[in-house]
C-alpha positions in Angstrom: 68.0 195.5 201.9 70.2 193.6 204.5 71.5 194.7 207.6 75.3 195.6 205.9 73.6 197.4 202.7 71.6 200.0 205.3 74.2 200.5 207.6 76.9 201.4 204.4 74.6 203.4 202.5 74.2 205.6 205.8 78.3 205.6 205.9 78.2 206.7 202.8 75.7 209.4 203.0 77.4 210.8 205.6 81.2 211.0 203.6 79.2 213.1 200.7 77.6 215.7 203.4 80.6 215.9 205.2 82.6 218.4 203.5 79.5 220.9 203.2 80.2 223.7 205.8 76.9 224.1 208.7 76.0 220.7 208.6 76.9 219.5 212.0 74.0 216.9 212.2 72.6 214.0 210.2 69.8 210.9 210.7 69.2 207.6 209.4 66.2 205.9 210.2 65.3 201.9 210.2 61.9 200.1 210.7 64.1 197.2 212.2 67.7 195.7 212.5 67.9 191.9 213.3 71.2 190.7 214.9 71.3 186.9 216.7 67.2 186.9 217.4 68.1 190.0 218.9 65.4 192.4 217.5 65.3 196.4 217.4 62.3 198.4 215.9 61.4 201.8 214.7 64.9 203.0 214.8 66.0 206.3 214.2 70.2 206.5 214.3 71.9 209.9 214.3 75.3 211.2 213.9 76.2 214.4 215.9 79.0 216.8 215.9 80.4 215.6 212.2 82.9 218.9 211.8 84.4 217.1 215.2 86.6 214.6 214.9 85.1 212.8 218.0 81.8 212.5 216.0 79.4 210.2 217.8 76.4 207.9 217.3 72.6 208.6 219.0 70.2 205.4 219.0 66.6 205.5 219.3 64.1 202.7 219.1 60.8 202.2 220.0 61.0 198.5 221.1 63.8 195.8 221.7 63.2 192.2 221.8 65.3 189.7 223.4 66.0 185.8 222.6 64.8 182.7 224.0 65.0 182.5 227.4 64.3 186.5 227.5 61.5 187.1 225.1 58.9 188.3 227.8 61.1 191.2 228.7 60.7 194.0 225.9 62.4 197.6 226.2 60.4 200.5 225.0 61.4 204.1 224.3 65.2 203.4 224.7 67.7 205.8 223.4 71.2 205.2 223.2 73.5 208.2 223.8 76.3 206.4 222.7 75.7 204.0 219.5 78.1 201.5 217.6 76.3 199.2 214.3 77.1 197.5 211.7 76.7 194.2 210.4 77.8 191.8 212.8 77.6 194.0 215.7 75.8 196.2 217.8 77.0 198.3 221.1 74.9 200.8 223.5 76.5 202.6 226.0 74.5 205.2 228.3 71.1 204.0 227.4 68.2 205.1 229.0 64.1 203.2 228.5 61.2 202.0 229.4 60.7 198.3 230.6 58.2 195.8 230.4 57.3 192.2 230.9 53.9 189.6 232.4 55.4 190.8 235.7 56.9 193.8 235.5 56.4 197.1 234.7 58.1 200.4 236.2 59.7 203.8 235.2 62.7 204.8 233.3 66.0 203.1 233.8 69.6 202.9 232.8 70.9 200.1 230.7 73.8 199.4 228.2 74.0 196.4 225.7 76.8 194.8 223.2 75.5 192.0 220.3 78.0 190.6 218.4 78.3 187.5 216.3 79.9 185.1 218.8 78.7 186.4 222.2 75.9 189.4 223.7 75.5 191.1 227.2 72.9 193.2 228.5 72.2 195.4 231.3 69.8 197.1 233.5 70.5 198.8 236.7 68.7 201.3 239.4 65.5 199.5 238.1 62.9 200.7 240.1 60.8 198.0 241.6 58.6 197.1 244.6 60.1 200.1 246.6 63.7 199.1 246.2 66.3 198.4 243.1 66.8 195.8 240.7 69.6 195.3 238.8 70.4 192.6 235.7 73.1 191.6 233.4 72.4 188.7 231.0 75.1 187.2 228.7 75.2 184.9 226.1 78.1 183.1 224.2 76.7 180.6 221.7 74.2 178.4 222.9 75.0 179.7 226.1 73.5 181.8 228.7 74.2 183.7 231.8 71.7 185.9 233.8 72.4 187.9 237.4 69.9 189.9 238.9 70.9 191.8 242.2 67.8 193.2 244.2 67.7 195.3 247.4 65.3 196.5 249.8 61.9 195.2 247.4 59.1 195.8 249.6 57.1 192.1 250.1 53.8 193.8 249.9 54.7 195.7 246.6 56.0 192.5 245.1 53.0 190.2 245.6 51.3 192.4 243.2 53.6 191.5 240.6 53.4 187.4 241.4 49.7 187.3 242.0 49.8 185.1 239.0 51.8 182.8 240.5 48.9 181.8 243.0 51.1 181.4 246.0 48.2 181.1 248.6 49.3 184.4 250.1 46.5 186.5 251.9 48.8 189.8 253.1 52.6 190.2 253.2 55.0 192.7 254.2 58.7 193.0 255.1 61.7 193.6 252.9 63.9 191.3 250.8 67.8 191.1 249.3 68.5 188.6 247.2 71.2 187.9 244.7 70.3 185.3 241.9 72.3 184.0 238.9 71.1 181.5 235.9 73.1 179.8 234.0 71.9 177.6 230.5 72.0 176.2 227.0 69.5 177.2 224.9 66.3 176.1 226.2 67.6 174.6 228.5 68.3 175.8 232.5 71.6 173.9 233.6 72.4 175.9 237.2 71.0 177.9 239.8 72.5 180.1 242.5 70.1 182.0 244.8 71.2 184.0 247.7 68.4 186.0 249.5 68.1 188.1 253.0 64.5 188.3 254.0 64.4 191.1 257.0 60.7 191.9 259.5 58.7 189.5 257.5 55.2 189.6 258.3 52.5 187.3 256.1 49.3 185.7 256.2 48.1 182.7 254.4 46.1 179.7 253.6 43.3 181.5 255.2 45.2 182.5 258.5 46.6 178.2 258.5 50.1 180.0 258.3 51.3 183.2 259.7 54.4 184.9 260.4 55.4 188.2 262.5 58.5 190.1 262.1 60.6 187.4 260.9 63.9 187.7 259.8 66.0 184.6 257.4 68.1 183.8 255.1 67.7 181.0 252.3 70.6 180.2 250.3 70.0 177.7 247.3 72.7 176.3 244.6 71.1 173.8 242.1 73.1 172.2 239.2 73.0 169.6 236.0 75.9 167.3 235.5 75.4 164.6 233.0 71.7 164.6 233.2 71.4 164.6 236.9 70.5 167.5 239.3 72.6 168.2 242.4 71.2 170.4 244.7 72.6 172.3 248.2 70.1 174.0 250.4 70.8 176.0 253.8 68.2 178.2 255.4 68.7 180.2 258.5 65.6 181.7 260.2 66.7 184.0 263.2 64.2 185.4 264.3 61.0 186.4 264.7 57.2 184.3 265.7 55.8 181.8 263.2 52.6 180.2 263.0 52.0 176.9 261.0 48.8 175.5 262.2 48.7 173.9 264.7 52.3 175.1 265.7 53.3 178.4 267.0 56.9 179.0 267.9 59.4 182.4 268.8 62.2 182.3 267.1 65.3 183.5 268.9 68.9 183.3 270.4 70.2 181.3 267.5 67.7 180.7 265.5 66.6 177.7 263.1 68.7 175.7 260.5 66.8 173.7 257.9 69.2 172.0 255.6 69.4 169.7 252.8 71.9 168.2 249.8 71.2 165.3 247.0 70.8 164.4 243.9 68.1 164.0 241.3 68.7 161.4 238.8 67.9 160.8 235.5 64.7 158.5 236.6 63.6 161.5 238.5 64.5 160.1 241.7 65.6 161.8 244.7 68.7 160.8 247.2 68.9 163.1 249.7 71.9 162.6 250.9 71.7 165.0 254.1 68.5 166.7 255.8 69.1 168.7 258.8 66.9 170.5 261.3 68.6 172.4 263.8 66.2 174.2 266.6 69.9 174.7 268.8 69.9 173.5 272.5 66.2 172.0 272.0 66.7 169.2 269.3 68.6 168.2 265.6 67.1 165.8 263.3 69.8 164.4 260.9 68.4 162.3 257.7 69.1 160.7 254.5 66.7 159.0 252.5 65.9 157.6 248.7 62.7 158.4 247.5 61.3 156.8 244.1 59.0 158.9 241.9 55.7 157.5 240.3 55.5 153.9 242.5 53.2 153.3 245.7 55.3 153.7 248.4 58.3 157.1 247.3 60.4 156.1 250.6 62.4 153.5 249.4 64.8 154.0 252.5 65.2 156.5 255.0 67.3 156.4 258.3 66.0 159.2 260.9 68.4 160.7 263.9 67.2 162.7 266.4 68.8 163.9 269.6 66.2 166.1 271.9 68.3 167.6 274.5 65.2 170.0 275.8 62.3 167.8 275.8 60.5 170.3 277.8 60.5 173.3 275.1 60.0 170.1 272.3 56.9 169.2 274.0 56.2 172.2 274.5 56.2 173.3 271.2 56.1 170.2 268.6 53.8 168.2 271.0 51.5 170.1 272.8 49.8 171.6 270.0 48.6 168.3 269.1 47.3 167.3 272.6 44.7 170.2 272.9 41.7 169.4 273.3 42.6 165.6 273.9 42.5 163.0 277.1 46.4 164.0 276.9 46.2 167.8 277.3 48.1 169.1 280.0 51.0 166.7 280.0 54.4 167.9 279.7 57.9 166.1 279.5 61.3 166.9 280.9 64.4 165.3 279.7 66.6 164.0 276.9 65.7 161.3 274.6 67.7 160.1 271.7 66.2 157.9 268.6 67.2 156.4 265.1 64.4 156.0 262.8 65.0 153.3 259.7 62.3 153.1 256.9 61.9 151.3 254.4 59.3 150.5 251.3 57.8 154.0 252.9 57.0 151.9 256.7 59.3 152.4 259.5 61.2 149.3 259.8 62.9 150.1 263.4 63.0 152.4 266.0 65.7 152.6 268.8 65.2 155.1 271.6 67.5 156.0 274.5 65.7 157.3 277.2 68.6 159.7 278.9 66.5 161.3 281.5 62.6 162.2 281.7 60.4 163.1 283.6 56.4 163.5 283.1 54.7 166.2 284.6 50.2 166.3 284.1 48.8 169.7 284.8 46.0 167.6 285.9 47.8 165.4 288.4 46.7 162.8 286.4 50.2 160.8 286.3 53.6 161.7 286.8 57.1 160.4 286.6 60.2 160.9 287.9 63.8 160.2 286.2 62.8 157.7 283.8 66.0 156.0 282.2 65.8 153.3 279.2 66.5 152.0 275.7 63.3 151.8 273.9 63.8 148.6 270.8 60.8 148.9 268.5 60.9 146.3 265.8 58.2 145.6 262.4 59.9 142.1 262.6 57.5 139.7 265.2 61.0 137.3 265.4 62.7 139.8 267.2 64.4 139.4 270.7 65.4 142.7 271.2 64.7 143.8 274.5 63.3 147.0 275.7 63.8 147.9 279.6 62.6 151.0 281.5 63.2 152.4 285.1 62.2 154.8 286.5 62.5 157.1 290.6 59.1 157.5 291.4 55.5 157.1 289.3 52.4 158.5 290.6 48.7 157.3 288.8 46.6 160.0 290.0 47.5 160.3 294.1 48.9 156.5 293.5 52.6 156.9 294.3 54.7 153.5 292.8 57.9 153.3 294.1 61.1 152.7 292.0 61.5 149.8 289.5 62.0 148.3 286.0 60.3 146.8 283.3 61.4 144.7 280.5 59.4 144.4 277.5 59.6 143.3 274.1 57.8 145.9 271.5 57.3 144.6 267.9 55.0 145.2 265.0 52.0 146.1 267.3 52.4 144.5 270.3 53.9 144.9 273.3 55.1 141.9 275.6 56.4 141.3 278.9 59.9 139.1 279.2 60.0 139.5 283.4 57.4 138.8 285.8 57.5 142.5 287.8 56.5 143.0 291.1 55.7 147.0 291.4 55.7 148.3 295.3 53.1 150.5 296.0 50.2 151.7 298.9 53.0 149.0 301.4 52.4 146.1 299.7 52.6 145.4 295.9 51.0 144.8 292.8 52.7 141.7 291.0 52.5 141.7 287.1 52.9 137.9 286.2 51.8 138.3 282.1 50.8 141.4 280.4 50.6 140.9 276.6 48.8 143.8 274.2 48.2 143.6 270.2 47.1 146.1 268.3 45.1 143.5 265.9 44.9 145.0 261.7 41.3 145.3 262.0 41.7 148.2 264.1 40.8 145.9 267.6 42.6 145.6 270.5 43.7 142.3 272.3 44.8 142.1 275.9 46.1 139.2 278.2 46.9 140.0 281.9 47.4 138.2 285.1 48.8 139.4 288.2 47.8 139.7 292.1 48.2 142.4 294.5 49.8 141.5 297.7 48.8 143.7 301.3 47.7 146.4 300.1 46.9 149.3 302.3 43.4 150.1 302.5 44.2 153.1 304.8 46.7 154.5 302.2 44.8 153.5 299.3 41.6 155.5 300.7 43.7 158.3 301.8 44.8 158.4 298.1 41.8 158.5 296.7 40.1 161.0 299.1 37.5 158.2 300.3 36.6 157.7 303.7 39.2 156.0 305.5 39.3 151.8 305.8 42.0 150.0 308.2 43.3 146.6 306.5 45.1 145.5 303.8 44.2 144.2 300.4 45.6 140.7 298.8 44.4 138.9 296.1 44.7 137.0 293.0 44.4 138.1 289.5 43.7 135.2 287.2 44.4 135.7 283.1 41.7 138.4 282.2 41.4 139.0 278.4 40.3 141.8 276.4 38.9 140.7 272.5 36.4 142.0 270.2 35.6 144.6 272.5 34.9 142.1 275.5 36.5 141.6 278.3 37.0 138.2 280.3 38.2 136.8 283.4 39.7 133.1 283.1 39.0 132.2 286.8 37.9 133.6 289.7 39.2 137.4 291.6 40.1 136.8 295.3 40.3 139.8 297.0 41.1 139.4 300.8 39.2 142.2 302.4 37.5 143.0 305.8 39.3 139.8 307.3 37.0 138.0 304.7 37.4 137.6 301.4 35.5 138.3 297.5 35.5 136.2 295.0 34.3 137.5 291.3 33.8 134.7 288.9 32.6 134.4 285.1 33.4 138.2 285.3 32.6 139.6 281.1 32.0 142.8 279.8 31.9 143.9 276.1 32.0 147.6 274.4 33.7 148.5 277.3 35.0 151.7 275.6 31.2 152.6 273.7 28.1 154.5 274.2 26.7 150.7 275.2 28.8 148.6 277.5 27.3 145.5 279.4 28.8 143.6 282.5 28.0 140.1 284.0 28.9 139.1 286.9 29.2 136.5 290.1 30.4 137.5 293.0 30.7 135.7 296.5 31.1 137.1 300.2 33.3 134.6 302.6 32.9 135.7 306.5 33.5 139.5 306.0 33.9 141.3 309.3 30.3 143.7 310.0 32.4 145.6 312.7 34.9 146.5 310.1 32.6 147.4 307.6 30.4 149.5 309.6 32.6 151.3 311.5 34.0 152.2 307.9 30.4 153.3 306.4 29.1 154.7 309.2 25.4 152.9 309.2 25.8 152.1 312.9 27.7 149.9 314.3 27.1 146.0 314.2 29.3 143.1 315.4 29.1 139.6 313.6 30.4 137.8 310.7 28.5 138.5 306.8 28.8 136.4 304.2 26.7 136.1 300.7 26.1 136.3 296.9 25.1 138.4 293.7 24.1 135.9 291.1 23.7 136.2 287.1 24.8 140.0 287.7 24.2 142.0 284.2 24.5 145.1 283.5 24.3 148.2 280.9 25.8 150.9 281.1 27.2 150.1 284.5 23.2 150.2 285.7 22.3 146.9 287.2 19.4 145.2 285.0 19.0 142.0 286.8 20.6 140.0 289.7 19.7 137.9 292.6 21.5 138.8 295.8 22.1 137.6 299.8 23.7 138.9 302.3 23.5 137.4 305.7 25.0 136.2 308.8 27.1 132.3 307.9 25.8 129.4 309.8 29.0 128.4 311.3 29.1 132.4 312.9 30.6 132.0 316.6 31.3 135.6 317.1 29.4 137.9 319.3 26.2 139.5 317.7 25.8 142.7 318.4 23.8 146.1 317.0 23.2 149.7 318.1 20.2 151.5 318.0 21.6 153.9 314.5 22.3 150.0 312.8 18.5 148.6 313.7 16.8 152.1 312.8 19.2 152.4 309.2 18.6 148.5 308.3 14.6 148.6 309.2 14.4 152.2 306.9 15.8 149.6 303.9 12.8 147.3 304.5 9.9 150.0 305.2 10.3 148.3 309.2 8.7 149.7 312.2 11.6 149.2 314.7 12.7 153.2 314.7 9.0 153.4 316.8 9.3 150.5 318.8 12.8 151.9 320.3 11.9 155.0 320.9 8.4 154.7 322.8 9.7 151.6 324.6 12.2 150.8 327.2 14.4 149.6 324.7 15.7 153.0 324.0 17.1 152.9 327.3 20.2 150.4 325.4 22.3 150.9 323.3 23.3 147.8 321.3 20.9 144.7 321.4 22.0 140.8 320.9 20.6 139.0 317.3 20.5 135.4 316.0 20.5 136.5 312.2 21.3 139.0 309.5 19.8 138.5 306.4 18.9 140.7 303.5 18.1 139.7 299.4 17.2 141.2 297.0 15.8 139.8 293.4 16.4 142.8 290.8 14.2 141.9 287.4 13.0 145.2 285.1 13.7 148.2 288.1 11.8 146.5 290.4 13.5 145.1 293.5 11.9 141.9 295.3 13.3 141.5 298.8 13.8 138.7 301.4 14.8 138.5 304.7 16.4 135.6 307.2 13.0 133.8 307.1 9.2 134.6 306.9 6.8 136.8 309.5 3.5 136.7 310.3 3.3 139.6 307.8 6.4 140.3 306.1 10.0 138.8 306.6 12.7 139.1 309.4 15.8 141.4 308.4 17.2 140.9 311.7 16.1 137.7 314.1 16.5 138.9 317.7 18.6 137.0 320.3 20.2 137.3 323.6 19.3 140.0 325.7 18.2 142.7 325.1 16.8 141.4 321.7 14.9 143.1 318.7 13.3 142.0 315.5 13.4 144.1 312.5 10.9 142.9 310.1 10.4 144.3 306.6 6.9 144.7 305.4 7.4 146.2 302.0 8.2 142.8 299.8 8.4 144.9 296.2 10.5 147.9 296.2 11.6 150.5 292.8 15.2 150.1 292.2 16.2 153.6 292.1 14.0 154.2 295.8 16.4 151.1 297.1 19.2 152.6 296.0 18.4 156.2 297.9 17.3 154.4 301.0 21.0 152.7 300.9 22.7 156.0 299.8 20.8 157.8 303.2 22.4 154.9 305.9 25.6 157.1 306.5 25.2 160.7 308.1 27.7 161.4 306.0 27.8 162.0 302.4 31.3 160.4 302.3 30.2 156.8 301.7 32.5 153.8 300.0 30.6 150.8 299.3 33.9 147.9 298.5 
């Protein structure tokens, strides 16, 4: 029997009662009616009052079933107080029920519905839920849909119990939620999305503890829609405030908050042009950008063009930097400033970056560097062709207790290299360091190659030692750096490394090391030593004090792990020394402990300790290093041993060394013991 047959024998029914006097009530019931996939079961329909005019219709059903996209929901135990059917349509006004759903389930409610041939609503309001109300009308014209659902104060932590399911990574939540959300469709089909929600003292853990929030408070507003088989979407979320954790950031929200924003399209390839991103942190730093990202293809990021303008670099750094820095060689370094850049990518590789250094300045915890109102435009370039220069300048820079007076440098920086176009002459310690070539490559086999040559012009030893907290040296520093090259992990020098020093001068030739930056780095050396000045040295170290000229070797120097392992060395007075010799009582008894001597007896029992300085012919020490054991030389040969010092003038004194094999490490304590102080500085 069809829908029109039941609902006219009922009418029917009820005109033959009706005349008979008492009857003031009468039911019809229905094990289901069937109107547009809208389903009702178990029905029992009553008519009440039928001596009154105003007779009305009662509804009661055990179950109600909704269409595609609504069939989870399902209503049970509803009543209708006031009840309209017949074939084509069906109305309930003042309903009350029972609701259920995968997600949902909750006490007695209010609703109302209307299903008619062309179009339907539905409605539920006051739904109890997560602590706070819910409330949902869903209309349908046709193929058409239409569905609004109005929340308010739903408790977080209630309402993770109903989307467990959804496997969201959430550990603990809590904090309240407003949100007003309407759906719009055809059929199966979703065609727009409006959500508008108020999150208020949101408070969550997740990811195992990776992301956290505490008492956060935001809004996130999102409209989505289809137009001719392509999605445009609109985005704006304003977090106010509150503290957020997302490892390894941590950050207080306040004042005015945070804006992340963002509008594009989808298309019908399922690629997306975003056509604006936007994060706002207000007074620190925006980041405008567009891009076009490709979907299923090796690299998504078909173009991109970053902007960012940082106008507190010290709260960035603070807070998008230093988290990364912990625990590093960097940690403790902090920046001051403004800095402005524009990103450009391309085939998902950044093609360009231009940087305008407004004002910075770099402060190290550690005192490690610093600098002082650096200014600039920073040209980065992936094309190796590219002349587009880089400059920087900067007040004051200070390398550890190294102070650099103001300056520039201009650069080129492309692919992975960096390259300077101007020889640069940097001031520092009153004299200056003069950077003639500097080229580094970051090579794609993960190596580094690096070309430099330079010189440093009168230098101050006094300020340098000063800086340095060494004993203090009188003098100046001046020498020539040839081209010294860093490849495969070696390091090379292409000449020779004056150094003038002492009123002499060093030369370091065929100067090579290799895994420099490893558990296992070797060194080989020459080195020679032109007419250095003993009185200057001396008076610097402290051995006693000894007047005369010094000049000498190290030959095939090698070494591991900065430990010699084998050289042959002399150091002695030059032939062609006209200068006064001279040395005190400290200088013999010092040199003569090197060689296991006897001279610290002879002084002191003799009349010799009655001088103080004695006249010499000749200085000469060696020293042939092979597996830790030192063999040692002197000027010439003794009757037993060898001369370290060969007396002349008056009052003279030999030293002569008995001990002819010596341990390394024994060598090295004797020479550490020469000063009485521990602050010794061997150049």
């Amino acid at each position: 029997m069809s829908n029109k047959q039941l609902f006219s024998s009922f009418l029917l029914t009820l005109f033959i009662i009706q005349p008979i006097y008492g009857i003031e009530r009468a039911s019809f019931s229905v094990d289901k009616i069937v109107v547009q996939d809208w389903e009702l079961k178990e029905i029992d329909l009553s008519l009440f009052d039928i001596q009154d005019p105003k007779q009305q219709f009662v509804l009661s059903s055990k179950q109600l079933s909704f269409p595609e996209p609504f069939s989870d929901i399902k209503l049970f135990d509803i009543r209708c107080q006031k009840f309209f059917w017949n074939a084509d349509k069906i109305i309930c006004q003042q309903g009350m029920g029972n609701l259920k759903s995968k997600i949902i389930t909750t006490s007695p409610f209010s609703f109302s519905f209307s299903i008619t041939e062309k179009k339907s609503k539905f409605s539920i309001n006051n739904l109890n839920i997560a602590k706070g109300k819910l409330s949902i009308l869903a209309k349908q014209k046709g193929d058409y849909w239409h569905i609004i659902l109005k929340s308010h104060d739903l408790h977080l932590k209630d309402l993770q119990i109903y989307l467990k399911k959804f496997e969201f990574g959430i550990d603990e939540t809590k904090g309240k939620m407003n949100a007003n959300i309407e759906v719009k469709g055809k059929g199966g089909n979703l065609n727009q999305v409006l959500i508008k929600t108020l999150f208020d003292s949101v408070s969550l853990q997740a990811n195992q503890g990776k992301v956290a929030m505490e008492s956060v408070a935001f809004k996130l507003d999102l409209f989505v829609i289809k137009k001719k088989r392509e999605w445009f979407w609109e985005n704006k979320n304003h977090i106010t405030k509150g503290e957020i954790y997302v490892e390894p950031f941590y950050m207080e929200v306040k004042g005015r908050g945070l804006h992340i924003n963002s509008q594009g399209v989808r298309d019908r390839k399922g690629d997306f042009n975003v056509e604006k991103f936007e994060f706002i942190h207000p007074d620190v730093m925006n980041i405008h950008a567009s891009a076009m990202v490709k979907s299923n293809i090796q690299y998504p990021i078909d173009s991109a063009r970053i902007i960012t303008t940082i106008d507190d670099l010290e709260t960035f750094s603070t807070t998008y930097i230093s988290p990364f820095l912990e625990q590093t060689d960097l940690e403790g370094i902090k920046l001051k400033g403004q800095v402005k850049s524009i990103i450009n990518i391309a085939q998902s590789a950044i093609q360009d970056v231009v940087s305008e250094i407004i004002s910075v300045d770099v402060v190290d915890d550690k005192q490690r560097v610093s600098i002082e109102s650096a200014t600039g435009r920073i040209n980065w370039t992936n094309d190796q062709n590219s002349s587009l220069a880089s400059v920087i300048k900067w007040d004051k820079i200070n390398l550890f207790t190294i102070p650099i007076e103001a300056n520039r440098l201009n650069f080129l920086l492309y692919n992975k290299t960096i390259k300077l176009l101007k020889q640069s002459s940097l001031s520092l310690l009153g004299g200056s360091f003069d950077i003639k070539r500097f080229e580094w490559q970051h090579n794609t086999d993960n190596d580094v190659k690096l070309y430099f040559k330079g010189g440093v012009n009168n230098l101050s030893l006094e300020q340098l030692t000063q800086a340095l907290d060494w004993t203090p040296l009188t003098g100046t520093i001046s020498g020539n750096i040839p081209g010294v090259t860093y490849l495969d992990k070696t390091l090379s020098v292409d000449g020779e490394l004056k150094v003038n020093v002492f009123d002499g001068i060093i030369k370091i030739n065929q100067l090579a090391s290799s895994g420099i930056f490893t558990d296992f780095s070797k060194l080989q050396m020459n080195m020679e030593m032109k007419n250095l000045d003993l009185h200057a040295i001396t008076k610097k170290i402290k051995m006693g004090g000894i007047e005369g000229r010094l000049s000498g070797y190290i030959n095939n120097a090698y070494f591991e792990n900065w430990r010699p392992v084998t050289f042959y060395a002399w150091m002695g007075t030059p032939d062609d020394d006209d200068s006064p010799h001279r040395i005190s009582q400290k200088a013999v008894e010092n040199i003569a402990s090197i060689g296991g001597g006897g001279a610290t007896d002879v002084i002191s029992k003799g009349f010799l300790r009655f001088f103080d300085t004695f006249g010499y012919d000749r200085i000469g020490f060696g020293c042939y290093l092979n597996q830790g054991i030192c063999q040692l030389m002197g000027v010439e040969a003794a009757e037993q041993g060898y001369y370290i010092i060969k007396g002349g003038g008056l009052p003279r004194i030999d030293v002569v060394g008995f001990n002819p094999r010596v341990d390394w490490n024994v060598l090295v304590d004797r020479l550490s013991r020469l000063s009485d102080t521990d602050d010794v500085v061997i150049e």
